[in-house]
Residue, then its C-alpha position, 0 to 999 in steps of 0.5 A: x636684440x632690442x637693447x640696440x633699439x631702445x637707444x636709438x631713439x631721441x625725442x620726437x613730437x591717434x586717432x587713434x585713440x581714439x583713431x589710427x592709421x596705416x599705410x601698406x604702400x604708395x599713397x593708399x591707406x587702410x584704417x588701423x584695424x585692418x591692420x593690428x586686427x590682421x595681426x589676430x589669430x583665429x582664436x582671437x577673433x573667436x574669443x571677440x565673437x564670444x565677447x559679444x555673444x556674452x554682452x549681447x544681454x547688456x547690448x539689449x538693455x542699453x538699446x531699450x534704454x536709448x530708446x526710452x530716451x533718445x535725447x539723453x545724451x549720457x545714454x547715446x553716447x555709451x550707445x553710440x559707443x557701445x555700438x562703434x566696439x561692435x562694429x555697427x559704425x554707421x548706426x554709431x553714426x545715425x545715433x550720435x547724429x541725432x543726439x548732436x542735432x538735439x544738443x548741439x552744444x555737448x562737448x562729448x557728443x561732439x567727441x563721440x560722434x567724431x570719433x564715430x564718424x572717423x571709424x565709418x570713413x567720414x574723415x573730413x568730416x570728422x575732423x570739422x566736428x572734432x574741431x568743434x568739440x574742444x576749444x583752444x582755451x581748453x584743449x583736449x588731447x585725445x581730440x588732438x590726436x584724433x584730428x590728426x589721425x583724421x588728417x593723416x587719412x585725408x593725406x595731410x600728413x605734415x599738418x597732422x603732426x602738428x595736431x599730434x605735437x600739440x597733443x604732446x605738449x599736454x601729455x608729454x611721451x603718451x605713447x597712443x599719440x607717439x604710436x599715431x605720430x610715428x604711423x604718420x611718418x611712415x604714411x610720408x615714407x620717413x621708415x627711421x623716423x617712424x621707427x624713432x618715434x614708434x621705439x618711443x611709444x614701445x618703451x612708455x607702454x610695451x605691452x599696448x599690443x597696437x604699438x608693438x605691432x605698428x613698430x613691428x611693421x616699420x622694422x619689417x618694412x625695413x627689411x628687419x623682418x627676424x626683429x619684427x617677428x620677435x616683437x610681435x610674438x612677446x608674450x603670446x602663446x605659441x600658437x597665437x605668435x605664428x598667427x601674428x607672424x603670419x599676419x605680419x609676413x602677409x602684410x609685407x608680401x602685400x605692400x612688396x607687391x605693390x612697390x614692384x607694381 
């Protein structure tokens, strides 16, 4: 079924990486992970549990660490970090705050500390600080990405493509920035557009699980929901597949919902 699809799509121009977005509806937002992560099963949310019960150890040590030596800024960046993969964003934030204010001038702690502040909401924010953390002469792309991401949250979509064009131009057909590129259009309700795009991404890197689930709601949202189900169920076991398929159903109900609003 997807033969069709991978010739439909001609070239087009993450946050996100680093930092992705999402819309279930009208104007309004939600940050990606409301959304993949919806795409989760019970089992998956329990194996993250397990995962973090297991790093607890390693969590301990690099917070005694940090504390040895909160100015080192290798030291709170990977705290910072570590402390954004747990969920604990506004603590990322307050860390990397700190280590900026003592280092104003380190590049990735201005990166680590956008990013942070993108994950906590702090959108505008986030995307004066990225600006900050890469220069025109020397470009970042996953910075670029990330700008736009934050962009797009903020509802300045078409300027937000252009971070993500400029993006592409570094690293041609790099499908975290193609997947951010195409969630932006459906933010503007373009649904073939993103669909072009989002098909791109899906054909550069088919097992990244964010991009096969974002394409998957834009055919669903199109009314090609026996399509999307099939893209969200490749490769899982079957109970894993019916999780994700409900998430799916769910997430269409809902943005139905709110267009018969």
């Amino acid at each position: 079924m997807f033969k069709r699809l991978s010739l439909a799509f001609p070239p087009a121009g993450y946050l996100c990486s680093a930092v992705l977005i999402l819309a279930l509806g009208g104007c309004q937002t939600t940050g990606i992970e409301d959304v993949t992560g919806a795409l989760g099963g019970k089992q998956e949310s329990a194996a993250k549990t397990n995962d973090k019960a297991r790093g607890r150890p390693d969590m301990d040590a690099l917070r005694e660490r940090y504390r040895a030596k909160p100015s080192d800024p290798a030291i709170a960046i990977e705290y910072g970090k570590a402390l954004r993969d747990g969920g604990q964003r506004a603590q990322a934030v307050a860390v990397l705050e700190q280590a900026v204010l003592a280092h104003p001038g380190n590049k990735a702690l201005l990166a680590g500390y956008g990013r942070a502040l993108a994950d906590n909401g702090n959108f505008q924010q986030a995307f004066d600080v990225l600006g900050r953390a890469h220069s025109p002469e020397d470009p970042d792309w996953r910075i670029l990405s990330a700008q736009g991401a934050a962009l797009d949250q903020l509802g300045r979509n078409e300027e937000a493509q252009q971070y993500y064009a400029a993006a592409l131009k570094i690293v041609p057909d790099e499908p975290t920035v193609l997947s951010n590129l195409g969630l932006s259009y459906m933010l503007q309700n373009n649904l073939p557009r993103a669909e072009q795009v989002l098909g791109r991404a899906y054909q550069r890197n088919q097992n990244d699980v964010r991009v096969r689930a974002n394409l998957a709601l834009v055919l669903g949202l199109q009314g090609r929901e026996a399509e999307a189900e099939i893209l969200v169920k490749a490769d899982l076991p079957p109970d894993q597949a019916a999780a994700k398929v409900t998430a799916l159903r769910q997430l269409l109900a809902k943005k139905q919902q709110r267009a018969d609003k």
